[in-house]
ROVEXDO-387145 format. One record per residue (C-alpha): residue in one letter; residue number from 0; y, z, x. Coordinates in steps of 0.25 Angstrom, whole numbers, always signed. Layout:
(pt "a",NUM,(Y,Z,X))
...
END
This chain:
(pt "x",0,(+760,+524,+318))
(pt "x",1,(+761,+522,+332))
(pt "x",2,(+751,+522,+340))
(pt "x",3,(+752,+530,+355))
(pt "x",4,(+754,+520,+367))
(pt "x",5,(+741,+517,+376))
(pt "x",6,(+729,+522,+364))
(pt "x",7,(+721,+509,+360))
(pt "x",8,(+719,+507,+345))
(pt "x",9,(+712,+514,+336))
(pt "x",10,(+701,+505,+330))
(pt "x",11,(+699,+502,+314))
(pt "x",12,(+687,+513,+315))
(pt "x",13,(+697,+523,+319))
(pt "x",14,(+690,+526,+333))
(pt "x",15,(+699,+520,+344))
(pt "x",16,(+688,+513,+351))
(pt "x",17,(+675,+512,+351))
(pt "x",18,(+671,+519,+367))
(pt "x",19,(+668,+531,+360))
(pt "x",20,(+657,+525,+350))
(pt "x",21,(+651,+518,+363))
(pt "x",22,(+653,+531,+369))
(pt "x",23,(+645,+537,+359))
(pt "x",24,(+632,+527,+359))
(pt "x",25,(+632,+526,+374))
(pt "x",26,(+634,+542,+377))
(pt "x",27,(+644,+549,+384))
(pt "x",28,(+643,+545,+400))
(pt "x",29,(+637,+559,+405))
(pt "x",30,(+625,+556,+398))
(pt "x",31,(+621,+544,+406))
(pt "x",32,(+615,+551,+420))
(pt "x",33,(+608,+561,+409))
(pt "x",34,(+601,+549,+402))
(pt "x",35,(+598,+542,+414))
(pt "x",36,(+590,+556,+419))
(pt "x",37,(+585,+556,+405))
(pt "x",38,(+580,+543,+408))
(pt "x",39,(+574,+545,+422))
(pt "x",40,(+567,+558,+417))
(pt "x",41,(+562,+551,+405))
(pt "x",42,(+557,+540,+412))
(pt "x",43,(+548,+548,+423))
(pt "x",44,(+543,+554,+412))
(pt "x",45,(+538,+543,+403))
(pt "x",46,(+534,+534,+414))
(pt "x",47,(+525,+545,+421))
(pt "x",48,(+521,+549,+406))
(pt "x",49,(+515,+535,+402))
(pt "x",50,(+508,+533,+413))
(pt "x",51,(+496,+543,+412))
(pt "x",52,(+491,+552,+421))
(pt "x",53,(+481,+546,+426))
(pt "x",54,(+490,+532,+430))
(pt "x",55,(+500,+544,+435))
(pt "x",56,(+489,+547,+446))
(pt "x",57,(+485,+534,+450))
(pt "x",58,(+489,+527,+462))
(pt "x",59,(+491,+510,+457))
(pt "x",60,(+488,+500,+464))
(pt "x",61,(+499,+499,+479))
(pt "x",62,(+504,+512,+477))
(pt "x",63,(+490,+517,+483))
(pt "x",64,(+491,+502,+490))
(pt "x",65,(+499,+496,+499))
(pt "x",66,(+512,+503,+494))
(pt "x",67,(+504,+517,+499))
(pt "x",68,(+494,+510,+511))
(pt "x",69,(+509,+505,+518))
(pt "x",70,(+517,+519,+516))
(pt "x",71,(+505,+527,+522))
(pt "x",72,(+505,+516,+534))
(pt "x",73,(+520,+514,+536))
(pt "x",74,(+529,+523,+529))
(pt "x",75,(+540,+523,+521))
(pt "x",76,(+550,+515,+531))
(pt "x",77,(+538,+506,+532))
(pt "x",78,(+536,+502,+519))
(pt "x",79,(+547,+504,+509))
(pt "x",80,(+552,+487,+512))
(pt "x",81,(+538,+483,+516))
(pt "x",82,(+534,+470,+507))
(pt "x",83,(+522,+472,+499))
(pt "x",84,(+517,+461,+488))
(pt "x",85,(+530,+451,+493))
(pt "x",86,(+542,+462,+490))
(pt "x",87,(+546,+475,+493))
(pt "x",88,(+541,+489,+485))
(pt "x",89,(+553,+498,+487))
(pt "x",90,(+551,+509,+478))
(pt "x",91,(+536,+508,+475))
(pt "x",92,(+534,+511,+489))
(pt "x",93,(+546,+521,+490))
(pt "x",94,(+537,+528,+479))
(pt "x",95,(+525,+528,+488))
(pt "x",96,(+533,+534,+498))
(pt "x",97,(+536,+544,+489))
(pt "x",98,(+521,+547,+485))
(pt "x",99,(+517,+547,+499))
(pt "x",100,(+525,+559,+502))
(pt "x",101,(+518,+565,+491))
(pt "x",102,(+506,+573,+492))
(pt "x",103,(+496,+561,+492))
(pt "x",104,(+486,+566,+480))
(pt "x",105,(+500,+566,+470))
(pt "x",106,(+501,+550,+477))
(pt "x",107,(+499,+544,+464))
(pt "x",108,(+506,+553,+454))
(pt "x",109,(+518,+554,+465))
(pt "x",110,(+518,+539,+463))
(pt "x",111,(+518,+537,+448))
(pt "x",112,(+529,+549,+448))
(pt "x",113,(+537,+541,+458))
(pt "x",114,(+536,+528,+449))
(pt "x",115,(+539,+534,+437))
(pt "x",116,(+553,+540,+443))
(pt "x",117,(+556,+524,+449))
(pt "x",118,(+554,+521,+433))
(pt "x",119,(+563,+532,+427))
(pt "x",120,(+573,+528,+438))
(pt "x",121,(+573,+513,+434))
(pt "x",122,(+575,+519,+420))
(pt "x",123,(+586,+526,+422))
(pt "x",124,(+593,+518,+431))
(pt "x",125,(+591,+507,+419))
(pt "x",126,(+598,+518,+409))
(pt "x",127,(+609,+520,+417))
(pt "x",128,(+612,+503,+422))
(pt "x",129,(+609,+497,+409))
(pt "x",130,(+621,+504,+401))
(pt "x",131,(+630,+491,+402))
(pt "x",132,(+621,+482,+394))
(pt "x",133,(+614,+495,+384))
(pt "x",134,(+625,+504,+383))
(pt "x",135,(+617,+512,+372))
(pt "x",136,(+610,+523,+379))
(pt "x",137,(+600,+524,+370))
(pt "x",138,(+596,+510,+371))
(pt "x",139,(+595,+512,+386))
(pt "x",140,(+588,+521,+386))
(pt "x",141,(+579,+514,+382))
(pt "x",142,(+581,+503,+391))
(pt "x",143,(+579,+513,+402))
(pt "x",144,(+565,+516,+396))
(pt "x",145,(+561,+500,+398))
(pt "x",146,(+555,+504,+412))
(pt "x",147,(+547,+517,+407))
(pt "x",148,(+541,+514,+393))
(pt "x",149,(+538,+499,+396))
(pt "x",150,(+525,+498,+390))
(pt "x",151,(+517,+492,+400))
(pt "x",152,(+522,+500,+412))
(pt "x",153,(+513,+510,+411))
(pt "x",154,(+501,+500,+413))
(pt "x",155,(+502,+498,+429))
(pt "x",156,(+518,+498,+433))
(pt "x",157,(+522,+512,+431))
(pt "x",158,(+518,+524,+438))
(pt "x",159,(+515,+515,+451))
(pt "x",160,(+524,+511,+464))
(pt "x",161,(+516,+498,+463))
(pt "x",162,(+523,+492,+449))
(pt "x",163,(+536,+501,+452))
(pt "x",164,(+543,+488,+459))
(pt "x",165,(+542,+483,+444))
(pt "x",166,(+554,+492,+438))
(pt "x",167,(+563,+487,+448))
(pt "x",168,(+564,+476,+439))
(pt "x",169,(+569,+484,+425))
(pt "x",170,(+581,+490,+434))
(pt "x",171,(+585,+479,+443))
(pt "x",172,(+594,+472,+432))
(pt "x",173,(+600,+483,+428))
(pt "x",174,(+604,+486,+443))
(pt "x",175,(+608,+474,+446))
(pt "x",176,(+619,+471,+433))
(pt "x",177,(+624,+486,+433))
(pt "x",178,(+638,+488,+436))
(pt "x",179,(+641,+500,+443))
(pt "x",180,(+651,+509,+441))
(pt "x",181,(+652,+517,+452))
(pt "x",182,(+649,+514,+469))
(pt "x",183,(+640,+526,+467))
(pt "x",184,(+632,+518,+455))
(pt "x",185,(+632,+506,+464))
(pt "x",186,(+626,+513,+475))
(pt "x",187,(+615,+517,+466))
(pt "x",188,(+612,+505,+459))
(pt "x",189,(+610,+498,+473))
(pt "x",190,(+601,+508,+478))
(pt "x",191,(+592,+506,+465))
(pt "x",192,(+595,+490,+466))
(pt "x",193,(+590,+490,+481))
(pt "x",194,(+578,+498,+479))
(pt "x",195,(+575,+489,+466))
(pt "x",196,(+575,+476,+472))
(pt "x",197,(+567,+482,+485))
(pt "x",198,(+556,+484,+474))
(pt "x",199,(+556,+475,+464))
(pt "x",200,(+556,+458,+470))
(pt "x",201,(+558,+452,+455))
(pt "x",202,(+573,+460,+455))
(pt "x",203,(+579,+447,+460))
(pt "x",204,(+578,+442,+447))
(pt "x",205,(+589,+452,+442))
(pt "x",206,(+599,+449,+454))
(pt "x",207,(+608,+440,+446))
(pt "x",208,(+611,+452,+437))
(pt "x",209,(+619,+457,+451))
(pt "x",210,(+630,+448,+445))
(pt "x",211,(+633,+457,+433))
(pt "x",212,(+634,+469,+443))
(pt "x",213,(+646,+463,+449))
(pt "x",214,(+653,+461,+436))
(pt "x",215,(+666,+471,+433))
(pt "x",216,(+665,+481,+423))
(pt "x",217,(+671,+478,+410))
(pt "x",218,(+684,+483,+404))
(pt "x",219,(+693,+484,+392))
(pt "x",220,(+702,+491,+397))
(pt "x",221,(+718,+489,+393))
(pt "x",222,(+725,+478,+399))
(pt "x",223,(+731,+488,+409))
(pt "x",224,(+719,+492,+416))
(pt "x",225,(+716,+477,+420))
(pt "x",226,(+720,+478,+434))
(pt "x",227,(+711,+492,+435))
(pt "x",228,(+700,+487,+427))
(pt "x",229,(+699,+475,+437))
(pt "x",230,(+698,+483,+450))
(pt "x",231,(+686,+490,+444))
(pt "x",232,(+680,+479,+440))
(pt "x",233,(+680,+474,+455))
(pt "x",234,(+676,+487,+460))
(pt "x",235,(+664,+487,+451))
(pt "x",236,(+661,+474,+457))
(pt "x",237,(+658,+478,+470))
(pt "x",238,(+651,+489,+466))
(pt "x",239,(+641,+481,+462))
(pt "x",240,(+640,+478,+477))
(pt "x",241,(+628,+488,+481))
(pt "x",242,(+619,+483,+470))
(pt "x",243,(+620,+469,+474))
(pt "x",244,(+618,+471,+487))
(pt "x",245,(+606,+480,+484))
(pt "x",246,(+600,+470,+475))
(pt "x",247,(+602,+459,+486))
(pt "x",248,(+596,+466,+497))
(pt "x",249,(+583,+470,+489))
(pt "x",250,(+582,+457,+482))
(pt "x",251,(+583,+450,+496))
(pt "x",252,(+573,+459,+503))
(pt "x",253,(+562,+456,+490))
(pt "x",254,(+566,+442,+492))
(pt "x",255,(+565,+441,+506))
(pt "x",256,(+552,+450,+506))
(pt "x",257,(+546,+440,+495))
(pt "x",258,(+547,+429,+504))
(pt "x",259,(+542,+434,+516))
(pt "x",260,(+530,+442,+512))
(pt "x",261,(+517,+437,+506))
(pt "x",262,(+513,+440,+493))
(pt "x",263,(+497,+444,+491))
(pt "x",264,(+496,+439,+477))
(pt "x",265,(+494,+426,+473))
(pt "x",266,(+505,+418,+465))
(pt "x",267,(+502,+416,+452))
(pt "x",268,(+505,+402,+443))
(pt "x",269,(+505,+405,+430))
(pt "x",270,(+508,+396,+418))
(pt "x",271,(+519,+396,+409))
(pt "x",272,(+511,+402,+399))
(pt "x",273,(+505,+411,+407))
(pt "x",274,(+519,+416,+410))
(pt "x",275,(+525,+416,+395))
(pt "x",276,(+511,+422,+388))
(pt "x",277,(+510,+430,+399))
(pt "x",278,(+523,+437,+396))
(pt "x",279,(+522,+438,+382))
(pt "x",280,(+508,+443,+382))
(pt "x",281,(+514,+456,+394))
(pt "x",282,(+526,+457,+397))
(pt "x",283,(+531,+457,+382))
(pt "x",284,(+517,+461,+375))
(pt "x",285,(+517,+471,+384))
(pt "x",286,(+531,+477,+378))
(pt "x",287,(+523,+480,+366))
(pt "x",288,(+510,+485,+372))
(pt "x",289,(+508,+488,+385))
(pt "x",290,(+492,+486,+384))
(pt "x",291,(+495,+470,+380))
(pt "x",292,(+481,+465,+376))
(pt "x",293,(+482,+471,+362))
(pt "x",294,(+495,+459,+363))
(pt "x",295,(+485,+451,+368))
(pt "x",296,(+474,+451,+358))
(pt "x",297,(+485,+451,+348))
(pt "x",298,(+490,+437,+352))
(pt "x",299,(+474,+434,+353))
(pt "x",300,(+473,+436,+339))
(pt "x",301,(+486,+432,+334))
(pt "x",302,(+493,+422,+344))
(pt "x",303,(+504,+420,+353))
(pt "x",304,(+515,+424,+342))
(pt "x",305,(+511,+439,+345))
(pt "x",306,(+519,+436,+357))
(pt "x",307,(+527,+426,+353))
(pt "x",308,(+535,+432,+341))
(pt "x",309,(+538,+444,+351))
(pt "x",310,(+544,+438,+363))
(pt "x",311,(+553,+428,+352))
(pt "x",312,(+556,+442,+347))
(pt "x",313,(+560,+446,+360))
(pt "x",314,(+565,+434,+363))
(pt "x",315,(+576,+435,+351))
(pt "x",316,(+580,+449,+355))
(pt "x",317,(+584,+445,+369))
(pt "x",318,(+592,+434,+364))
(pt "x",319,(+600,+439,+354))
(pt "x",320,(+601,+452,+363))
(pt "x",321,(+608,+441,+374))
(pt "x",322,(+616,+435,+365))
(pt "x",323,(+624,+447,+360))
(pt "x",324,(+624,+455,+372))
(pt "x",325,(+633,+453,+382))
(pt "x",326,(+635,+446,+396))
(pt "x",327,(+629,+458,+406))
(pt "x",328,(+620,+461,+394))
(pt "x",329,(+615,+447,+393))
(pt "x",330,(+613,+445,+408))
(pt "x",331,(+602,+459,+408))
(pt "x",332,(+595,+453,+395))
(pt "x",333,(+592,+441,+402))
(pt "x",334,(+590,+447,+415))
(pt "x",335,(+577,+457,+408))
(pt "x",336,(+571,+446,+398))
(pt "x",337,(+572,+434,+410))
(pt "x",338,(+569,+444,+422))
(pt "x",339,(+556,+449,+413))
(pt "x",340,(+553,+434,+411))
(pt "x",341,(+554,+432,+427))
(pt "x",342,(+545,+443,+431))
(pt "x",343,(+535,+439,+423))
(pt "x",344,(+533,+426,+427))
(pt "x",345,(+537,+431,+443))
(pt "x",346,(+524,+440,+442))
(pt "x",347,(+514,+428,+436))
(pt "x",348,(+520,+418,+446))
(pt "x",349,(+520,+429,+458))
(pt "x",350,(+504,+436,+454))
(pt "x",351,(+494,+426,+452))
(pt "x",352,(+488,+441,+447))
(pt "x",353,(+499,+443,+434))
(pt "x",354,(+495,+429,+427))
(pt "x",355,(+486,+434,+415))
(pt "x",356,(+484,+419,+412))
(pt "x",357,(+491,+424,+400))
(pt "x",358,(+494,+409,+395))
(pt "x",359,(+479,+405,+394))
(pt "x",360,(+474,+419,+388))
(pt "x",361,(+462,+417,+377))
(pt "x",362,(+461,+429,+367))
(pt "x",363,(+450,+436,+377))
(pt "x",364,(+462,+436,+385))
(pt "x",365,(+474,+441,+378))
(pt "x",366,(+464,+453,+373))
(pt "x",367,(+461,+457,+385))
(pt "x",368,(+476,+455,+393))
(pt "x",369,(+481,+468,+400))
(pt "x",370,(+495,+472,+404))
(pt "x",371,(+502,+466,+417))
(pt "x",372,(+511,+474,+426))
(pt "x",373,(+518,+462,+427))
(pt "x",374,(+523,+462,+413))
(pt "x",375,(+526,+475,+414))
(pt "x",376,(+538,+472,+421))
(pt "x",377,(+541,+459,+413))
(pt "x",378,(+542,+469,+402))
(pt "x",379,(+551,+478,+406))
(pt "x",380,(+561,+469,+409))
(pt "x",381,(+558,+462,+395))
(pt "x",382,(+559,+476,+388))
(pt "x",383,(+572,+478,+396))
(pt "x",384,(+577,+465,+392))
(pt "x",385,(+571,+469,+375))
(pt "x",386,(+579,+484,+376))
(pt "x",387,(+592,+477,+383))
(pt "x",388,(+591,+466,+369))
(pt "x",389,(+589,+476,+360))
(pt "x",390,(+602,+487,+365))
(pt "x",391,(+611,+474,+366))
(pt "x",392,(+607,+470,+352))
(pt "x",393,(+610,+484,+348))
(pt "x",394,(+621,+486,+353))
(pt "x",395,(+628,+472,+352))
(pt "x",396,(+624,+475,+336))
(pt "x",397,(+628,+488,+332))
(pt "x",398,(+645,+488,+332))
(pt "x",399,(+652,+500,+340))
(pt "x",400,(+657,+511,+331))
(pt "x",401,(+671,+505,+323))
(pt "x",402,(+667,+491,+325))
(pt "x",403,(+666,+479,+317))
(pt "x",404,(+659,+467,+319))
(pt "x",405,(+657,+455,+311))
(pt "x",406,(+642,+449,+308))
(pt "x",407,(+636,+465,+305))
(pt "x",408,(+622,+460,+303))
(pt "x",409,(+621,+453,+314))
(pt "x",410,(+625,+466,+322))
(pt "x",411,(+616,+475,+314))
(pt "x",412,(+604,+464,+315))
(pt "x",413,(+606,+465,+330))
(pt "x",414,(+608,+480,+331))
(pt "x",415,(+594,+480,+323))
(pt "x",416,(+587,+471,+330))
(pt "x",417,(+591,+478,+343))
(pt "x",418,(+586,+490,+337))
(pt "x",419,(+574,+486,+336))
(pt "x",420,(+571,+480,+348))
(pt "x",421,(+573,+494,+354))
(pt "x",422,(+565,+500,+344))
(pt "x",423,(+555,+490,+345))
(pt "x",424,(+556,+492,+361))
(pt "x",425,(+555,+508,+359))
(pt "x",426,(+543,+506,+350))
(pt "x",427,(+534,+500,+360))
(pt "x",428,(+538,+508,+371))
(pt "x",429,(+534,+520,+364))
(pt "x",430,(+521,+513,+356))
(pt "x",431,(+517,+512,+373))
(pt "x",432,(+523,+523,+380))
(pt "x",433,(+510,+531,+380))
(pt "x",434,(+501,+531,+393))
(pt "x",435,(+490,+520,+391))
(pt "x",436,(+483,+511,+401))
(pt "x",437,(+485,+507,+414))
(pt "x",438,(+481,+501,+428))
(pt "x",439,(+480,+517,+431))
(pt "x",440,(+474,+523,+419))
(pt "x",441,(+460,+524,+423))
(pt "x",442,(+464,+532,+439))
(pt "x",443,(+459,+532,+448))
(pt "x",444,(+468,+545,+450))
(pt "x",445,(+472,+547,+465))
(pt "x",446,(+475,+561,+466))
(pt "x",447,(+460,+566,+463))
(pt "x",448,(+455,+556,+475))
(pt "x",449,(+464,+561,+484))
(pt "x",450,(+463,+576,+481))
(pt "x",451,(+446,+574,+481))
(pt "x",452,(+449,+567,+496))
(pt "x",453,(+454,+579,+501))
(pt "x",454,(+440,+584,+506))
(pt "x",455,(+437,+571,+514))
(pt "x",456,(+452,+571,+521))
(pt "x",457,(+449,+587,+526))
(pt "x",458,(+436,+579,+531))
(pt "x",459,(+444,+567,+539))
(pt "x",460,(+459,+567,+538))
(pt "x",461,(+458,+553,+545))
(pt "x",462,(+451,+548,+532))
(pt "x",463,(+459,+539,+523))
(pt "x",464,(+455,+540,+509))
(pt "x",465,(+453,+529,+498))
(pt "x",466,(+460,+533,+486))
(pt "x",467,(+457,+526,+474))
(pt "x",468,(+470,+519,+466))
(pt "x",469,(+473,+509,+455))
(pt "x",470,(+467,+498,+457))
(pt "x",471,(+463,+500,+472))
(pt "x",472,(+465,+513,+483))
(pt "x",473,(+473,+519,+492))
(pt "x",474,(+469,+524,+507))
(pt "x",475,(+475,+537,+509))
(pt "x",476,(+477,+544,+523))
(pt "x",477,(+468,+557,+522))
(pt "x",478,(+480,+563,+530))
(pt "x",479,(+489,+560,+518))
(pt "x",480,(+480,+569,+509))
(pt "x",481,(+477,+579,+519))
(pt "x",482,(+493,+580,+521))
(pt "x",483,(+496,+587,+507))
(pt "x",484,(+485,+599,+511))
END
């Protein structure tokens, strides 16, 4: 029978091809901006949910600070670029900006609203970058969740302008190897770029990934279209312009800022065992319980191999995950596992303050070791490197409807083992997604102080008050209170 001129081959499986089975695990396109709000809803939601009320209305740490002193004495166009700890705070202090114009007793909770918005918006943006790598929808969605049920950000990074700086670092890759389809995406992806780096100093690490922005889309198209399919590749090249200026400019101006400010923190020195046991013991410990001295007393009364076997395990994943992934895939893998590897050790060689002295730890010690804010970001970019394994082993195991391949077992041992690195990921998450202890647990709340000052402003409006926070206090103007009566 004669087939009719221009229709491609009918596959053995009787379908022509396999676009519409890919179609069918990935969703039809519409349904991409729905997710994505799905996921931004979602994300506000959990993220103000597991914090608790009473960490919800208490001010941490330089959001009733510096970030909050500065904005009252120099306004926005004052202090948006101003350097603070050697770099500059974009978006935290855009948040307290925000607050500001706020009634001042709703400071706190305007805050932690604030922050848990920044959040869902880094999860959301991560849904919708990371398609080229995880094109299941499902499995990135759970990507897209990494920021949100990390179980040690409750503890002190979320909820606050302070540690907001420290989810810059779980978008940046994603930003930086994206290629855009449209001059419109572009546009967008620079703004988020620019405001990233402008918040986040350790975002240079990821600037080599701007070399897989500028790579052409791929086609396999018929011979015919060669000459079109070229031309878009090289207008998808430039379109990868914005974000790499965007990227260079904010990275310069952290740089730069880094050089030429003074750092109040002493430099740490930590050993090389303080940097290895020290990552096993928080950054991955804390993956599995974000409260980490129950890890610790466990390694006091069994040994190292509590920590050991599991970072091998890890260790396997990510490997096999790179060596079946491909190129672009393999770039983000190694890009999350090493930029995890770098913060870590950036913040103990940066803070004399983050070296535990993990290395030389008795068992008195390990019992009583508490969870690090540093880790917490080391862990998100471990667990983003953990989800990104366990998709591509997923996916590079399991055959597209119609296929065949040779070496089944092997594919349907690495779908399995993919499988349940996810479920072993979604089993954690949820075992600590309730709200627990943290730095703001136990208050002080700032909204009762400020409505109990009240009284003493109607008295002398020229008084500044002294508003308790977590750990120190904030002066506020009683003309601020007095202006929302």
């Amino acid at each position: 029978m004669e087939r009719r001129a221009g229709r491609p081959p009918t596959p053995p499986s009787g379908r022509r091809s396999s676009g519409r089975s890919v179609r069918r695990a990935t969703g039809p396109r519409w349904s991409e901006p729905v997710l994505a709000l799905v996921v931004l809803v979602g994300a506000v939601a959990t993220t103000w949910w597991r914090l608790g009320p009473v960490s919800r209305g208490t001010v941490w740490a330089e959001d009733g600070g510096v970030f909050l002193r500065e904005r009252l004495a120099s306004g926005v166009d004052g202090t948006l670029l101003r350097p603070y700890a050697g770099y500059l705070h974009l978006v935290p202090r855009l948040v307290v900006d925000v607050a500001v114009h706020r009634p001042v007793a709703q400071y706190a909770l305007t805050v932690t609203a604030a922050c848990c918005v920044v959040v869902a918006v880094v999860a959301s943006a991560v849904f919708l970058l990371s398609g080229d790598v995880v094109p299941r929808r499902s499995l990135r969605l759970l990507l897209a969740a990494v920021p949100v049920v990390l179980p040690m950000a409750p503890v002190e990074i979320a909820g606050n302008a302070a540690n907001l700086h420290w989810y810059a670092l779980v978008l940046v890759p994603w930003l930086f190897a994206y290629r855009v389809r449209s001059w419109s995406a572009a546009a967008v992806v620079a703004v988020l770029a620019l405001a990233a780096t402008l918040t986040e100093l350790q975002s240079v690490v990821f600037l080599p990934l701007l070399v897989l922005a500028w790579q052409p889309l791929a086609s396999t198209g018929p011979g015919r279209h060669v000459r079109r399919v070229r031309s878009i590749g090289a207008a998808a090249r430039l379109r990868a312009l914005p974000v790499t200026v965007a990227a260079v400019v904010g990275c310069t101006a952290q740089v730069v800022t880094a050089l030429t400010t003074e750092r109040p923190s002493e430099r740490g020195h930590p050993s090389p065992a303080d940097v290895v046991a020290g990552y096993l013991l928080q950054p991955l410990a804390g993956l599995w319980d974000r409260r980490v001295a129950p890890v610790g007393r466990a390694v006091a009364d069994h040994g190292g191999w509590v920590l050991v076997v599991p970072a091998l395990a890890v260790l396997v994943v990510l490997v096999l995950a790179f060596l079946v992934a491909p190129w672009r895939a393999r770039a983000l893998l190694v890009a999350f596992a090493g930029g995890s590897v770098a913060v870590w050790t950036g913040a103990l060689l940066a803070n004399l303050s983050a070296n535990g002295r993990w290395g030389t730890l008795d068992a008195a010690g390990l019992a009583a070791v508490g969870p690090s804010r540093y880790a917490a970001a080391a862990g998100m970019l471990l667990l983003s490197a953990l989800v990104v394994a366990g998709a591509l082993l997923v996916e590079r195991g399991t055959a597209r409807s119609g296929e065949t391949r040779p070496g089944g077992a092997v594919h349907v041992s690495r779908s399995a083992l993919g499988r349940c690195v996810v479920a072993l990921v979604v089993t954690t998450s949820v075992t600590n997604a309730a709200p627990g202890a943290s730095t703001r647990s136990d208050g002080p709340a700032w909204a009762p102080q400020v409505r109990d000052a009240e009284p003493a402003c109607r008295a002398d409006p020229t008084r500044v008050l002294e508003v308790r926070t977590a750990p120190w206090s904030a002066q506020v103007p009683c003309a601020l209170v007095l202006r929302d009566r």
